[in-house]
Steps between C-alpha positions, in 0.01 A plus 500: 500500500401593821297752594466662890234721414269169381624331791460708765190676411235428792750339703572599821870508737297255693426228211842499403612457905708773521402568849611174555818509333594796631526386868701218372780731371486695781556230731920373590418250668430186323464300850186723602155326488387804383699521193460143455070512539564826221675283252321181536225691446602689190719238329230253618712248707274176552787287577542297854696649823784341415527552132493916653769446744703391254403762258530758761823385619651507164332850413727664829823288362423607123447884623791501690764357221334663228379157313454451119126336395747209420639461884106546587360256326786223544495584886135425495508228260784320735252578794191429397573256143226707356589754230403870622512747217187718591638522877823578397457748313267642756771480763767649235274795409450554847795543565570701214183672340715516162465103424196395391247261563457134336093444517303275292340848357839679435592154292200463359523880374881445373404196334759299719469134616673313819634156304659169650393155582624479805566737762864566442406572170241762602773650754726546258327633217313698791802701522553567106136571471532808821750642285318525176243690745769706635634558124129603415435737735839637453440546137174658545528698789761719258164515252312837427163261549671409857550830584176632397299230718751604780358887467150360509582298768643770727250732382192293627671353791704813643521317821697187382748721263730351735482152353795370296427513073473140506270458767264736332537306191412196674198638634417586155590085338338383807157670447478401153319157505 
């Protein structure tokens, strides 16, 4: 069970980037190096130049038609032949700040595990695995212990009651290592 006021005891807006996050939602234009120096730097990007003009390319396309995790990933998998679940999901959720993010820690936390022996295996049960995430948070946002670490949340953060439910919760899986 999780618990915010455990988590976020001692911990500080700063520790869990919200700073930094917040100037990424704030930001329309994907293109900007701005934007693009905000979320490498929060999502940690350490991928080449053209790895991120790709990704970057695809993030514009993906806001502007309103792209499922699934046309994500299989747009980057197609572009790249690697398969992208943390990224996409990063893109998705920044694009919309109600779909959460895949991280080893939220995983790891929800007791989930990328399979396949190759990497159209992994792409594909990529996709299946995102939405037992997406069915997780779903099921718990609507919990009375979701809603309780969303009070303590707001309450300790008052400047970042803006964020989306799920984003807060992910703050919360993500700090518990």
């Amino acid at each position: 069970m999780l618990s915010a006021t455990l988590i976020l005891q001692g911990r500080t807006s700063h520790e869990l980037g919200l700073d930094r996050y917040a100037v990424i939602m704030s930001s329309s234009d994907v293109a900007s190096p701005c934007f693009q120096r905000a979320f490498n730097g929060y999502y940690r990007v350490r991928r080449n130049e053209e790895w991120r003009r790709c990704f970057y390319s695809l993030f514009a396309k993906a806001r502007d038609n309103h792209y499922s995790f699934e046309q994500i990933i299989e747009e980057m998998f197609c572009q790249t032949g690697n398969v992208e679940a943390s990224f996409s999901s990063k893109m998705l959720a920044t694009i919309d700040a109600s779909q959460p993010i895949w991280d080893q820690y939220v995983l790891h936390n929800l007791g989930l595990r990328l399979t396949g022996t190759t990497k159209e295996e992994k792409l594909v049960n990529a996709v299946s695995l995102y939405g037992q995430i997406e069915k997780w948070y779903n099921e718990y946002l609507l919990s009375s212990n979701a809603r309780e670490n969303i009070v303590i949340f707001d309450r300790m953060f008052p400047s970042y009651a803006w964020l989306s439910d799920t984003k807060k919760i992910d703050c919360l899986l993500w700090k518990m290592r």
